[in-house]
C-alpha positions, 0 to 999 in steps of 0.5 A: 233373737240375734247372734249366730241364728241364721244357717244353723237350723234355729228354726228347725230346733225352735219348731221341735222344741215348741211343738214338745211343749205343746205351743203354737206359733211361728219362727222366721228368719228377718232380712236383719240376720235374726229370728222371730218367734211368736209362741202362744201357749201356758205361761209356764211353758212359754218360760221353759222354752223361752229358757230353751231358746237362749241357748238355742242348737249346738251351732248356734249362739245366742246373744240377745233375746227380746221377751215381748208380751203379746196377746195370742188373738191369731189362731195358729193351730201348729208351730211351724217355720216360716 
């Protein structure tokens, strides 16, 4: 992610958001000033949150967002912030 997606609580609304859809994974801020998400899950509710985190919380503003396809070989058994 990149924008204004630092100190605007974009991991708080991305762990919420992931955990309502039932995905597990990860966001942290980058020393670059944006924020990796790595999100395991059904297709299907990967899409719904990929749609939600482009636009992110109301402070925040979102102008770019790289999809990467990964295979989820972690185990995570949350979503959490890091």
């Amino acid at each position: 992610m990149t924008g204004l997606v630092q100190g605007v609580g974009f991991r708080w609304f991305t762990c919420r958001e992931a955990k309502s859809l039932g995905l597990t994974g990860y966001a942290k801020n980058l020393p670059t000033g944006q924020v990796e998400i790595v999100a395991c899950g059904e297709a299907g509710m990967i899409a719904e949150f990929i749609k939600i985190v482009r636009v992110g919380p109301s402070y925040a503003s979102v102008s770019g967002l790289e999809v990467e396809e990964i295979e989820c070989d972690q185990q995570f058994t949350d979503f959490s912030t890091r």
